[in-house]
PDB file with one MODEL, atoms N, CA, C and O in Angstrom:
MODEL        1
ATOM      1  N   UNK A   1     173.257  14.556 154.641  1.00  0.00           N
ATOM      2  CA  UNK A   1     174.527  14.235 154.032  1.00  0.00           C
ATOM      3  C   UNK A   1     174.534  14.786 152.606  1.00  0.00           C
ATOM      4  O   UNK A   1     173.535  14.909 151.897  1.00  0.00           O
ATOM      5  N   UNK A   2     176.008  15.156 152.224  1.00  0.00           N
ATOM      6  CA  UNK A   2     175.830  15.638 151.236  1.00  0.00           C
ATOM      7  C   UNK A   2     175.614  15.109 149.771  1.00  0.00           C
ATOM      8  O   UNK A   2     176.129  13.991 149.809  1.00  0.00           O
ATOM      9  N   UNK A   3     175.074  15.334 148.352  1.00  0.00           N
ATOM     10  CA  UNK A   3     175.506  14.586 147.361  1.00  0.00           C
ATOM     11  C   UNK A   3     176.844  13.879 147.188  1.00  0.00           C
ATOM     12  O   UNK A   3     177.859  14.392 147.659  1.00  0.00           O
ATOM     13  N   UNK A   4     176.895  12.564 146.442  1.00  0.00           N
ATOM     14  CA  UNK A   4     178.300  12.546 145.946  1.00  0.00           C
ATOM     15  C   UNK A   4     178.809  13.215 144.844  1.00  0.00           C
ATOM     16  O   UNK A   4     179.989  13.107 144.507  1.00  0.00           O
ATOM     17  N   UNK A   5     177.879  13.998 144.175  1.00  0.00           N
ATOM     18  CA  UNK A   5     178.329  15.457 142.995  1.00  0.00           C
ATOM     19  C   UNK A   5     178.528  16.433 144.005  1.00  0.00           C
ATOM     20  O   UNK A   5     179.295  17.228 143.461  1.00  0.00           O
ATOM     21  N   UNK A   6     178.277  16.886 145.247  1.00  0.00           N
ATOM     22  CA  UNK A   6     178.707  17.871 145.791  1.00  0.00           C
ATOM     23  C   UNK A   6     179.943  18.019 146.265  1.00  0.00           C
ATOM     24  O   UNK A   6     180.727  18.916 145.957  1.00  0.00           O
ATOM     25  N   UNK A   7     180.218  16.671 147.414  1.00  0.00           N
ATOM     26  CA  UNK A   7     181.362  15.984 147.440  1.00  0.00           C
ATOM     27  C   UNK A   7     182.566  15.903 146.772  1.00  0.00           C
ATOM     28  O   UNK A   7     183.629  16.167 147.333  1.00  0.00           O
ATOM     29  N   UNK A   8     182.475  15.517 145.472  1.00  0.00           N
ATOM     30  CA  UNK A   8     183.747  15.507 144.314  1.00  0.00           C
ATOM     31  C   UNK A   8     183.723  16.881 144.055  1.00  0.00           C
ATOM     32  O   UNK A   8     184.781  17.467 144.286  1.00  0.00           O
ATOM     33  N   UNK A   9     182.568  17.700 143.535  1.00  0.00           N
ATOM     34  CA  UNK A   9     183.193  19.340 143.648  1.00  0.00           C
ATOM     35  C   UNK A   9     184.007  20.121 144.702  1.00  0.00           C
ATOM     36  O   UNK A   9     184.802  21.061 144.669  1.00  0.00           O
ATOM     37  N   UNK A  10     183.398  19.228 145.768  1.00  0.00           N
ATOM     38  CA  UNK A  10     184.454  19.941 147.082  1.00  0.00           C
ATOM     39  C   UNK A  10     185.486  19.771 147.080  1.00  0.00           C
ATOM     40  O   UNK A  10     186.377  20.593 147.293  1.00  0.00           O
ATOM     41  N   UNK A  11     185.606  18.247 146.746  1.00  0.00           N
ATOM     42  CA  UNK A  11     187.218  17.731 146.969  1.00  0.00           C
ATOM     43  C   UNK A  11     187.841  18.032 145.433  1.00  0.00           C
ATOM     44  O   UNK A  11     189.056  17.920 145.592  1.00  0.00           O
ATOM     45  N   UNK A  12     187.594  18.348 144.083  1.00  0.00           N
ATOM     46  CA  UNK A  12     188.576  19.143 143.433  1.00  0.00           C
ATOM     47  C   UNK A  12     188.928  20.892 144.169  1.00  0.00           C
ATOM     48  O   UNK A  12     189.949  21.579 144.111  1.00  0.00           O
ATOM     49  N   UNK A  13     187.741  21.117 144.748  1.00  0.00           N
ATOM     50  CA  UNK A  13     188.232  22.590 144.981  1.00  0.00           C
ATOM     51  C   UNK A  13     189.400  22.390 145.979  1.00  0.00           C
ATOM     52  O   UNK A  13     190.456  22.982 145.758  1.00  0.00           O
ATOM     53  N   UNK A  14     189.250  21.440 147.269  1.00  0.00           N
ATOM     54  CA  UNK A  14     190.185  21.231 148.306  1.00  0.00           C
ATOM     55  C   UNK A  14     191.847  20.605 147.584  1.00  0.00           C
ATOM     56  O   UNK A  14     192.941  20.793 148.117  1.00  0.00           O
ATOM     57  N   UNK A  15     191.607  19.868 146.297  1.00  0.00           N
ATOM     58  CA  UNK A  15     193.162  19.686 145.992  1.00  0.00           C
ATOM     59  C   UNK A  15     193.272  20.770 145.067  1.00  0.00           C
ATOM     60  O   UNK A  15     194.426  20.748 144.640  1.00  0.00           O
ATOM     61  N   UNK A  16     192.598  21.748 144.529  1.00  0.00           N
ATOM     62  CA  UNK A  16     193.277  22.840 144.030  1.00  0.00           C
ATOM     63  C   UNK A  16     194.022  23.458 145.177  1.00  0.00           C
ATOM     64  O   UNK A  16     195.240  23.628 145.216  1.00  0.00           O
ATOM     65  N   UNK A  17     193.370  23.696 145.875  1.00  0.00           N
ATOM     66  CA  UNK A  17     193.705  24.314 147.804  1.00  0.00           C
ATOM     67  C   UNK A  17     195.056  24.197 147.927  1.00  0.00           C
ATOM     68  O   UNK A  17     195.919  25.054 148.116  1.00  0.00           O
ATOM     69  N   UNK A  18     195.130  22.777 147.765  1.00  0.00           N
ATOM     70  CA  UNK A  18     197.051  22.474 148.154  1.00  0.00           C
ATOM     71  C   UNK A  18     197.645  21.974 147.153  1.00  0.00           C
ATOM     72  O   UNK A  18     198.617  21.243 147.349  1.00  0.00           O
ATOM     73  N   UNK A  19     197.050  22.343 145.434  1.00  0.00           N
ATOM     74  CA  UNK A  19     198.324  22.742 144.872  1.00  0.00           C
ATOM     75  C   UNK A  19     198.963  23.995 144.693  1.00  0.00           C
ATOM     76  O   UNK A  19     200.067  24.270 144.223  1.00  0.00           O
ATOM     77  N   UNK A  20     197.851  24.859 145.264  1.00  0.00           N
ATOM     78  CA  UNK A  20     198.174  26.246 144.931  1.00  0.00           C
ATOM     79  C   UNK A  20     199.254  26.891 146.308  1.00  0.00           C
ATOM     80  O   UNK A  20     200.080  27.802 146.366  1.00  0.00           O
ATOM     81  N   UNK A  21     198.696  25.819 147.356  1.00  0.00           N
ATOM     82  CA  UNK A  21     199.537  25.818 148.582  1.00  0.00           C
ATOM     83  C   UNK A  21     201.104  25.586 148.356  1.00  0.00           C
ATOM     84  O   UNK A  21     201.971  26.393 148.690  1.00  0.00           O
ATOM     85  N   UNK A  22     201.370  24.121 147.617  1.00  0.00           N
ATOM     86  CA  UNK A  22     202.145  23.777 147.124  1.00  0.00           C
ATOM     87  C   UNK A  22     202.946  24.531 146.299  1.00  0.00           C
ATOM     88  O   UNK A  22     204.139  24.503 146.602  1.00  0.00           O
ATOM     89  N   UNK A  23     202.491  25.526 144.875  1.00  0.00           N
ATOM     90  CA  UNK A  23     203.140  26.082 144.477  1.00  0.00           C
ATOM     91  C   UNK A  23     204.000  27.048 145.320  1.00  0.00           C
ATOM     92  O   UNK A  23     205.216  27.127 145.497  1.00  0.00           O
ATOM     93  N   UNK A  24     202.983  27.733 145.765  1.00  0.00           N
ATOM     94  CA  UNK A  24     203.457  29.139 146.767  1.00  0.00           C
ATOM     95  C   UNK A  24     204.825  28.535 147.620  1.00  0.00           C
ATOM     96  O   UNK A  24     205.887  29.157 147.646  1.00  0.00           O
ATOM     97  N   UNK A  25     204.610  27.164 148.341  1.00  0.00           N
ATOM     98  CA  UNK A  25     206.067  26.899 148.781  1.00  0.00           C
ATOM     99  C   UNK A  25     206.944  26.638 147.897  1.00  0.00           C
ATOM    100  O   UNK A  25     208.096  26.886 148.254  1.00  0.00           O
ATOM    101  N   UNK A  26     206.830  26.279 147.003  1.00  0.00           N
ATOM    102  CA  UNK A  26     207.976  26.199 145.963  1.00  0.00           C
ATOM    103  C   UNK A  26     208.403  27.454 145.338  1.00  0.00           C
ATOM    104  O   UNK A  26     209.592  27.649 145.084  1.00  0.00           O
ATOM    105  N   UNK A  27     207.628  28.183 145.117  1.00  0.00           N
ATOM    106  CA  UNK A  27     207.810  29.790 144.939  1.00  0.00           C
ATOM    107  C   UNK A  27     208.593  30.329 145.728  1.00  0.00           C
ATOM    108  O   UNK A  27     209.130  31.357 145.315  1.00  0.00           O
ATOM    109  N   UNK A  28     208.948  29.841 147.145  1.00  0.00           N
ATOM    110  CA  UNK A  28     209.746  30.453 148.150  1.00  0.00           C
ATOM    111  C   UNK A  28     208.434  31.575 149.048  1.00  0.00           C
ATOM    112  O   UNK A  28     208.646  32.514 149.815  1.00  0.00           O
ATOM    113  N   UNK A  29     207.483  31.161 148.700  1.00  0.00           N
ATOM    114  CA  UNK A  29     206.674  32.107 149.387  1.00  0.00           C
ATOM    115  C   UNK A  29     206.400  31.740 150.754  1.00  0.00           C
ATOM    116  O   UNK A  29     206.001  30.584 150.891  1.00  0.00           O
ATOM    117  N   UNK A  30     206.563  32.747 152.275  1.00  0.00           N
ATOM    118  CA  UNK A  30     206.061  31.846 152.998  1.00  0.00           C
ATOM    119  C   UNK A  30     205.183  32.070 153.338  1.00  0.00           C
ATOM    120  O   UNK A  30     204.815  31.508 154.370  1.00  0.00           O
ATOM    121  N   UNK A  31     204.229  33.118 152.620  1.00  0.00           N
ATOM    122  CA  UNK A  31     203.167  33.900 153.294  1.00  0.00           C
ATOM    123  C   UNK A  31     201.930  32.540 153.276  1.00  0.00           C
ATOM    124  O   UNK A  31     200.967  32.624 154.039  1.00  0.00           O
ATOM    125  N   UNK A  32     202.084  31.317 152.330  1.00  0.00           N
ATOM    126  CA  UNK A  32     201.094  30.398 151.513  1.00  0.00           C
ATOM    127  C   UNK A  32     200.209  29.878 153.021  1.00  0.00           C
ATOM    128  O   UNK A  32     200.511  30.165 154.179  1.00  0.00           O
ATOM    129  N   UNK A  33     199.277  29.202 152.632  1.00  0.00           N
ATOM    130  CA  UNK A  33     198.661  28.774 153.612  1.00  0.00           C
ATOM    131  C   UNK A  33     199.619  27.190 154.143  1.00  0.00           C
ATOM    132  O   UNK A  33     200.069  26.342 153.372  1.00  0.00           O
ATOM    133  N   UNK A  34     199.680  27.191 155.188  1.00  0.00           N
ATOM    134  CA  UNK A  34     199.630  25.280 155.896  1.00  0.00           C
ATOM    135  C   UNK A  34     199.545  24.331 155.021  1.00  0.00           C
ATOM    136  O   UNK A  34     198.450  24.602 154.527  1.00  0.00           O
ATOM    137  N   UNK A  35     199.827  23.631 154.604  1.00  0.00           N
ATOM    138  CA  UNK A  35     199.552  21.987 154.134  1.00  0.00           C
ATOM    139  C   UNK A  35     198.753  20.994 154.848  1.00  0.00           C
ATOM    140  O   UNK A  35     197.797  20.336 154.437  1.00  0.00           O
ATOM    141  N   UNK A  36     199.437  21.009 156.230  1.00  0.00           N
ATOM    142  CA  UNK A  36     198.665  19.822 156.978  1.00  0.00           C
ATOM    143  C   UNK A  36     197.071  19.743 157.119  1.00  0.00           C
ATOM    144  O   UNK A  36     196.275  18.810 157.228  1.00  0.00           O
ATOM    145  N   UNK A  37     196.935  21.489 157.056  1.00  0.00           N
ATOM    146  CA  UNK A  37     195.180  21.698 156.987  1.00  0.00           C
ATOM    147  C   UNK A  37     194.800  21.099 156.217  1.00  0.00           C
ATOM    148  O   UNK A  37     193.938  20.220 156.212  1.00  0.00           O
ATOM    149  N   UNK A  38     195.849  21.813 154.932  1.00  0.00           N
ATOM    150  CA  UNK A  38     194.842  21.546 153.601  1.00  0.00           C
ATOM    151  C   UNK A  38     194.318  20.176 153.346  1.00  0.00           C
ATOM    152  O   UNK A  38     193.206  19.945 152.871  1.00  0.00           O
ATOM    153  N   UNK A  39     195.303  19.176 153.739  1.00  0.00           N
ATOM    154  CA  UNK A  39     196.046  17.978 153.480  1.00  0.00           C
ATOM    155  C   UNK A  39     194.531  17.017 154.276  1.00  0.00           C
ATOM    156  O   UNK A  39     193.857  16.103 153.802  1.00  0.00           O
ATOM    157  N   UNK A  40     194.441  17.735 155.642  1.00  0.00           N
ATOM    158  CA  UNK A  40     193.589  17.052 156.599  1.00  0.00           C
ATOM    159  C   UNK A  40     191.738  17.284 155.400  1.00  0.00           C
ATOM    160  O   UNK A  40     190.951  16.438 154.976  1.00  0.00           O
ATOM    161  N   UNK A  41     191.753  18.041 155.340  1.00  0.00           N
ATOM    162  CA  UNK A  41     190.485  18.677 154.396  1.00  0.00           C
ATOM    163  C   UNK A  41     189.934  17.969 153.406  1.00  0.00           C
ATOM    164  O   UNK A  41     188.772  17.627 153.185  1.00  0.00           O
ATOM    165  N   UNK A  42     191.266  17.746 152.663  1.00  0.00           N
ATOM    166  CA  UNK A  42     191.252  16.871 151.690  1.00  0.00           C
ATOM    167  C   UNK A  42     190.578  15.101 151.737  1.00  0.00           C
ATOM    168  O   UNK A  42     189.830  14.405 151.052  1.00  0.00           O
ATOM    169  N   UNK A  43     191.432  14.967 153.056  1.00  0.00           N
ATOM    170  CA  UNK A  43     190.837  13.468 153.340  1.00  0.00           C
ATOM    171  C   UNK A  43     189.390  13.369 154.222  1.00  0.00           C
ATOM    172  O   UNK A  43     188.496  12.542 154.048  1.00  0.00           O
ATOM    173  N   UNK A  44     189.424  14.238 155.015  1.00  0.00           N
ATOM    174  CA  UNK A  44     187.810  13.864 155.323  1.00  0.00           C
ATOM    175  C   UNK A  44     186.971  14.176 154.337  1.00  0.00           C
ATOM    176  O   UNK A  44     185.844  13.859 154.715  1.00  0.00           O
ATOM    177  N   UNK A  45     186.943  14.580 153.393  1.00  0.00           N
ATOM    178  CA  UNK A  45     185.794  15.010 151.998  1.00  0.00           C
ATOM    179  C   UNK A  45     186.274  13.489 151.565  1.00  0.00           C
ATOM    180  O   UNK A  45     185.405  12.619 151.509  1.00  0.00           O
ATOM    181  N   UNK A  46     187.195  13.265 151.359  1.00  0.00           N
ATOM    182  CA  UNK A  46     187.775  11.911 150.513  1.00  0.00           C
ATOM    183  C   UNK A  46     186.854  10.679 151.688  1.00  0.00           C
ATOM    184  O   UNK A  46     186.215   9.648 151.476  1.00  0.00           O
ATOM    185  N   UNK A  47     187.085  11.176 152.487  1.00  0.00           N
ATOM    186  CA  UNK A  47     186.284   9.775 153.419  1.00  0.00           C
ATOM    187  C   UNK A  47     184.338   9.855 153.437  1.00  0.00           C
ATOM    188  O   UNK A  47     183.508   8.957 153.582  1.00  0.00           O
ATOM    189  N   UNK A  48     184.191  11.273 153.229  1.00  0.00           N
ATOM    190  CA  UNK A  48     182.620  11.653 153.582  1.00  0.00           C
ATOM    191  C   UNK A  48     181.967  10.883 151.933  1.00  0.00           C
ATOM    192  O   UNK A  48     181.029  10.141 151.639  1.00  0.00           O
ATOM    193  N   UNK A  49     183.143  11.609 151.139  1.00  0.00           N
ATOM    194  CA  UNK A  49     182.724  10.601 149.825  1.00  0.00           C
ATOM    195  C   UNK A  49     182.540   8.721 149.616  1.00  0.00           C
ATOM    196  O   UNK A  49     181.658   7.963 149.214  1.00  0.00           O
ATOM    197  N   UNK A  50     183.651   8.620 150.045  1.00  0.00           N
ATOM    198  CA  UNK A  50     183.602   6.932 150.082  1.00  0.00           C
ATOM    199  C   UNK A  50     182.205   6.310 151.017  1.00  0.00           C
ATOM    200  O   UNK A  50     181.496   5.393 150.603  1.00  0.00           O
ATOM    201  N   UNK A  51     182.009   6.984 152.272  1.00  0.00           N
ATOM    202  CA  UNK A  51     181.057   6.602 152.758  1.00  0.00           C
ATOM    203  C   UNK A  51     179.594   6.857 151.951  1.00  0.00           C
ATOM    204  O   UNK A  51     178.597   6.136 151.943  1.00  0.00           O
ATOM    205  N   UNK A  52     179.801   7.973 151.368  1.00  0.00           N
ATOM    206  CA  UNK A  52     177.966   8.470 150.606  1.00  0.00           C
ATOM    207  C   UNK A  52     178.074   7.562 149.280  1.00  0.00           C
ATOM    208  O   UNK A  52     177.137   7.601 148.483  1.00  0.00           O
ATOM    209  N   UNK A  53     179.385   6.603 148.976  1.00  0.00           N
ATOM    210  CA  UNK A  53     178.902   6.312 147.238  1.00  0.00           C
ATOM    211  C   UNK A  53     178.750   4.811 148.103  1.00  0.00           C
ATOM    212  O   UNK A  53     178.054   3.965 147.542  1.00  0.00           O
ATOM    213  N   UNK A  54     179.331   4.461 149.365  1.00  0.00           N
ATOM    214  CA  UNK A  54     178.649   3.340 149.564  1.00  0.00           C
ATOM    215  C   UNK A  54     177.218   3.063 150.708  1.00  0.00           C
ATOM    216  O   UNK A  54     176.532   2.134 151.133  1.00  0.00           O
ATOM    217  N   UNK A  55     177.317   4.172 150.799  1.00  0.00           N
ATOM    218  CA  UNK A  55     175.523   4.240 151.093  1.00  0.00           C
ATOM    219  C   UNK A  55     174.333   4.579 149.906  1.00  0.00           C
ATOM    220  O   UNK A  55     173.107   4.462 149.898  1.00  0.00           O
ATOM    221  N   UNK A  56     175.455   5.117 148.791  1.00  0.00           N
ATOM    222  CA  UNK A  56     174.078   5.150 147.781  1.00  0.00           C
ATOM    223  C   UNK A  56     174.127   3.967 147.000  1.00  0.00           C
ATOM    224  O   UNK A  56     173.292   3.643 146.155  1.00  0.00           O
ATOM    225  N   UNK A  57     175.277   3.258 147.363  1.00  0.00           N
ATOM    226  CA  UNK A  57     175.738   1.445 146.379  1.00  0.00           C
ATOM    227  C   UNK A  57     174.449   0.515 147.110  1.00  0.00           C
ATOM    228  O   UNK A  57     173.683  -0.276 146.560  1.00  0.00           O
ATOM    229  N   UNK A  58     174.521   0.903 148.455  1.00  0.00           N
ATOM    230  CA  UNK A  58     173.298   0.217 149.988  1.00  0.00           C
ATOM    231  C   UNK A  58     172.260   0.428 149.286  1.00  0.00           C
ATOM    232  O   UNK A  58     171.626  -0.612 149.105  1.00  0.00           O
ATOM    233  N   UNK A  59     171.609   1.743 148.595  1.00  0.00           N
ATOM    234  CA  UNK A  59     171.011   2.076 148.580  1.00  0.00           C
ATOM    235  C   UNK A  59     170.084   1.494 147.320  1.00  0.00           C
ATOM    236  O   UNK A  59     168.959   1.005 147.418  1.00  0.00           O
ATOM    237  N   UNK A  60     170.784   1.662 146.248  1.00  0.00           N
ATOM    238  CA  UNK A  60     170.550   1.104 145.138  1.00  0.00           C
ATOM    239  C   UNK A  60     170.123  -0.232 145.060  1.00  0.00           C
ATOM    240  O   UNK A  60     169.159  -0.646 144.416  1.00  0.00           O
ATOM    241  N   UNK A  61     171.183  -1.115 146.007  1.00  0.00           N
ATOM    242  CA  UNK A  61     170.941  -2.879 145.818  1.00  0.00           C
ATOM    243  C   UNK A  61     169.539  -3.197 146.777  1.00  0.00           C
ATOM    244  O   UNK A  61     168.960  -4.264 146.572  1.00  0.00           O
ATOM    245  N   UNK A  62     169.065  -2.361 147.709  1.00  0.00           N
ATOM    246  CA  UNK A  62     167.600  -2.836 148.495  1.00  0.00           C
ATOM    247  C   UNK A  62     166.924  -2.921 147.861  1.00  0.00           C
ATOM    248  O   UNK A  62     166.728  -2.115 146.951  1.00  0.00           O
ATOM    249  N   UNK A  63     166.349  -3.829 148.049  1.00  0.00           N
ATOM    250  CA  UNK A  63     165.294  -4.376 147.021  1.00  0.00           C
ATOM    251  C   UNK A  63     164.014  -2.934 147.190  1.00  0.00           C
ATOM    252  O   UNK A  63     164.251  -1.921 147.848  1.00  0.00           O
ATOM    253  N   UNK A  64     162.772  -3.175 146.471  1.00  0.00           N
ATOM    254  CA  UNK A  64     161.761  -2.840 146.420  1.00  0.00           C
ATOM    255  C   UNK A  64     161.089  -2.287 147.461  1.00  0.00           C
ATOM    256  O   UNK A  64     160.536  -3.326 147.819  1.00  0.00           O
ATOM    257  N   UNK A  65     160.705  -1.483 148.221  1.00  0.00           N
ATOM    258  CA  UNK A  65     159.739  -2.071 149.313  1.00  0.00           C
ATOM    259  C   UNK A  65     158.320  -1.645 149.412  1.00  0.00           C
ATOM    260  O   UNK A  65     158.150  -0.443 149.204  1.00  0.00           O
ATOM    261  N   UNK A  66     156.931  -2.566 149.765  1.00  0.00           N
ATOM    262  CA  UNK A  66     155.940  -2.463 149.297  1.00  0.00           C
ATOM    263  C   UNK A  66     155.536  -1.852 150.219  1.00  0.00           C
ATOM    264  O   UNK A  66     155.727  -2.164 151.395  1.00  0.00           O
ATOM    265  N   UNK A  67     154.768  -0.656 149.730  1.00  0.00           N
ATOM    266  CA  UNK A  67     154.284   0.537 150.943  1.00  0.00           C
ATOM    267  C   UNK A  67     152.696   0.046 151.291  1.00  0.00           C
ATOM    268  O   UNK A  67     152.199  -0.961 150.787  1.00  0.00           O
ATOM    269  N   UNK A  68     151.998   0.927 152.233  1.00  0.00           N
ATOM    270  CA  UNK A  68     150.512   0.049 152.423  1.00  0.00           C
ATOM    271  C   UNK A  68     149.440   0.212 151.512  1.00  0.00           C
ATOM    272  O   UNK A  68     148.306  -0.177 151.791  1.00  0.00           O
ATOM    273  N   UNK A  69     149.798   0.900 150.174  1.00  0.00           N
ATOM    274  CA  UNK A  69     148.531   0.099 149.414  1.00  0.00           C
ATOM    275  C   UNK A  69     149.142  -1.066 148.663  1.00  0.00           C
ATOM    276  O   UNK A  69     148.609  -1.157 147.557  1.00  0.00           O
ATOM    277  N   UNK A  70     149.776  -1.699 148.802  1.00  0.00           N
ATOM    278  CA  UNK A  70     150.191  -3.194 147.711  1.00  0.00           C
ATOM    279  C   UNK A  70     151.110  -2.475 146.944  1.00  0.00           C
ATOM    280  O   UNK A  70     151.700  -3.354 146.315  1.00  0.00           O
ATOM    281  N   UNK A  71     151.704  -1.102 146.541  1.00  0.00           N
ATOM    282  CA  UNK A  71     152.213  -0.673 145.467  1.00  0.00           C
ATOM    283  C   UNK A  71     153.918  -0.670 145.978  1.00  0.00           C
ATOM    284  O   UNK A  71     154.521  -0.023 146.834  1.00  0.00           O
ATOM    285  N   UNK A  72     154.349  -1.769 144.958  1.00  0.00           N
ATOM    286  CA  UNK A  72     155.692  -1.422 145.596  1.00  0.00           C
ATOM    287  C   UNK A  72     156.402   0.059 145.288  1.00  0.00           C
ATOM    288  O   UNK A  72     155.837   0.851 144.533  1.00  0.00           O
ATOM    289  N   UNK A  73     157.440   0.320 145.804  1.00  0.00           N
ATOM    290  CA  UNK A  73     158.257   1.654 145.651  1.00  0.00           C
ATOM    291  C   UNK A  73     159.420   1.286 145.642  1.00  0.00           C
ATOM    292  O   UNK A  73     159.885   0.282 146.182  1.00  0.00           O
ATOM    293  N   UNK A  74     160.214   2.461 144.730  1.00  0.00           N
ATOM    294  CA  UNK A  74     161.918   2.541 144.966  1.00  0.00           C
ATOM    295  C   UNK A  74     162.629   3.302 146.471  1.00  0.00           C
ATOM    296  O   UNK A  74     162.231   4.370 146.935  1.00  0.00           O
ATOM    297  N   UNK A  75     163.527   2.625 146.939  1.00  0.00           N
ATOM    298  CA  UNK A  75     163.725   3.105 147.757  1.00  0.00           C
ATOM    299  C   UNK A  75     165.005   4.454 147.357  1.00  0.00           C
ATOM    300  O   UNK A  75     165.415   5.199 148.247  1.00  0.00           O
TER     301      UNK A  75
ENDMDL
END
């Protein structure tokens, strides 16, 4: 899975994606790419994120755990 710094870089590049999409239709252009793609793109990065900052939130709150010489570790 990916970072959640990789993640948020993706997903600014993906809403640059469809504002630039966006402009181009307002431009009258119709050559621009789709929206609904862009649109769809946007939210699964938006969802892959929410899931990795609350698996690294999981991640953070586990406690300690003591490996087999007595020494505890971070998980």
């Amino acid at each position: 899975m990916k970072t959640a710094a990789a993640l948020k870089a993706e997903l600014a590049t993906a809403e640059n994606e469809v504002r630039s999409a966006l402009a181009a239709k307002v431009d009258g252009k119709e050559d621009g790419p789709a929206l609904e793609p862009l649109e769809a793109k946007v939210q699964s990065i938006k969802a892959s994120l929410e899931a990795r900052q609350k698996l690294d939130a999981m991640e953070k709150a586990a406690p300690a755990e003591v490996v087999g010489d007595g020494k505890t570790e971070e998980r």
